[in-house]
C-alpha positions as CSV (number, residue, x, y, z in Angstrom):
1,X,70.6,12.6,73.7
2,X,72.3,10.8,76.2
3,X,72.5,12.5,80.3
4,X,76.6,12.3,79.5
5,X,76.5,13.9,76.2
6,X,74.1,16.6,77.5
7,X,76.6,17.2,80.8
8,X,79.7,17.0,78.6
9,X,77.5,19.9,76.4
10,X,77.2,21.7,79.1
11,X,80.6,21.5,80.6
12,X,82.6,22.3,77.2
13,X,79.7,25.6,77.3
14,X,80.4,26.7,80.6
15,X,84.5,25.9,80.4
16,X,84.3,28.3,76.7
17,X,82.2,31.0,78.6
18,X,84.7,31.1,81.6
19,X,87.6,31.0,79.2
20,X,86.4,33.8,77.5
21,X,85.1,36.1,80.2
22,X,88.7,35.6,81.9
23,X,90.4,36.4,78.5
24,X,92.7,40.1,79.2
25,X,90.6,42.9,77.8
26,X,91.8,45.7,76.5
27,X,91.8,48.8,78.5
28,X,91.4,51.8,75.9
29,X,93.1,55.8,76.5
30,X,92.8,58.8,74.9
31,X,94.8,61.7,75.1
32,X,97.5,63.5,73.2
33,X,100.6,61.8,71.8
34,X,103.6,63.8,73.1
35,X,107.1,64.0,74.3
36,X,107.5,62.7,77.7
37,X,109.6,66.4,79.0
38,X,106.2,68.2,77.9
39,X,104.0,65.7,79.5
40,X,105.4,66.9,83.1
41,X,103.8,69.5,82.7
42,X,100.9,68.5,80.6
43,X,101.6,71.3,77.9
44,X,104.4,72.3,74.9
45,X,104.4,75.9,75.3
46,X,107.7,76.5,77.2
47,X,109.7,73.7,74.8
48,X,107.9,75.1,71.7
49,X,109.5,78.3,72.7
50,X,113.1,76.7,73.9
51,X,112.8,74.7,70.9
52,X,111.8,77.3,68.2
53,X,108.7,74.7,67.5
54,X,105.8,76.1,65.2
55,X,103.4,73.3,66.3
56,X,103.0,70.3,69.0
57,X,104.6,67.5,66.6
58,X,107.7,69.4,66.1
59,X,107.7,69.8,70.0
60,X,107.2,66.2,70.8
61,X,109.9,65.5,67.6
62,X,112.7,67.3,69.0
63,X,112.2,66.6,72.6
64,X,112.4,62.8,71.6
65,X,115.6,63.5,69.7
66,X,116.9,65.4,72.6
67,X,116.0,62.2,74.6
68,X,112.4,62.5,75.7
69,X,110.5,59.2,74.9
70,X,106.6,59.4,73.6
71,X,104.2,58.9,75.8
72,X,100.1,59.4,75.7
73,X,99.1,62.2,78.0
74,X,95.3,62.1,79.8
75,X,94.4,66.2,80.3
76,X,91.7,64.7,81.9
77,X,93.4,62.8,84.1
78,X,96.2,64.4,84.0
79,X,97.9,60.8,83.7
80,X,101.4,60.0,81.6
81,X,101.0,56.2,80.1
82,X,104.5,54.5,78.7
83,X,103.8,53.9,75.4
84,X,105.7,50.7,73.8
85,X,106.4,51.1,69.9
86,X,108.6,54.6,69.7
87,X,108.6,54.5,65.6
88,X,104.5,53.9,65.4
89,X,104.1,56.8,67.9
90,X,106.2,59.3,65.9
91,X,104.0,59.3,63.6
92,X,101.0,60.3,65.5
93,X,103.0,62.3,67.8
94,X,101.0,66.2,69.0
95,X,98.0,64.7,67.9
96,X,95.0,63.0,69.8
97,X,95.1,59.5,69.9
98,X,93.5,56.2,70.8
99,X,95.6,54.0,72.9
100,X,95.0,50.4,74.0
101,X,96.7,48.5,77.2
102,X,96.3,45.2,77.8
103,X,95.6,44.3,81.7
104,X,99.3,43.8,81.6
105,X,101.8,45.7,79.8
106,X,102.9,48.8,78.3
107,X,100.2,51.1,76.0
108,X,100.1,50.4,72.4
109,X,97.8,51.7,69.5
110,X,94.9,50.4,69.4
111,X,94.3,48.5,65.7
């Protein structure tokens, strides 16, 4: 093996490994699906009882009709993420969820 094929090795190596290492991750949440109007306060039970709700989902549904947008809420945290497909996220709204955001952007389910 020739000095330039072993530098040009080494070079297409290192440019790969920096390429990949600078590649955006994905940053991954947990928390609860909801309605962004119960994620103010970080619970349903005055809108389950405005809205006649029996359970979180039918909280979050109707708050969304009403105009509320789904969002993932952090307990822990106490954080409210911006979640970016409304019509995936209905169907796992009042439930826990994994959520993925990309270094830049809105949350989206993780696949």
């Amino acid at each position: 093996m020739s000095i330039k094929t072993l530098i040009s090795s080494v070079m297409v190596s290192l440019l790969f490994g920096i390429a990949s290492w600078a590649a955006p991750q994905d940053t991954k949440f947990t928390g609860e699906i909801m309605d962004s109007q119960c994620a103010q306060t970080g619970s349903h039970e005055m809108k389950m009882k405005q809205e006649g709700a029996k359970n979180a989902k039918q909280c979050s549904d109707a708050c969304v009709k009403a105009g509320g947008k789904y969002v993932l809420y952090d307990s822990a945290s106490k954080t409210v993420y911006q979640l970016d497909d409304q019509d995936k996220d209905k169907e796992s709204s009042g439930r826990r969820s994994d959520c993925c955001r990309p270094q830049v952007g809105r949350v989206h389910p993780c696949q």
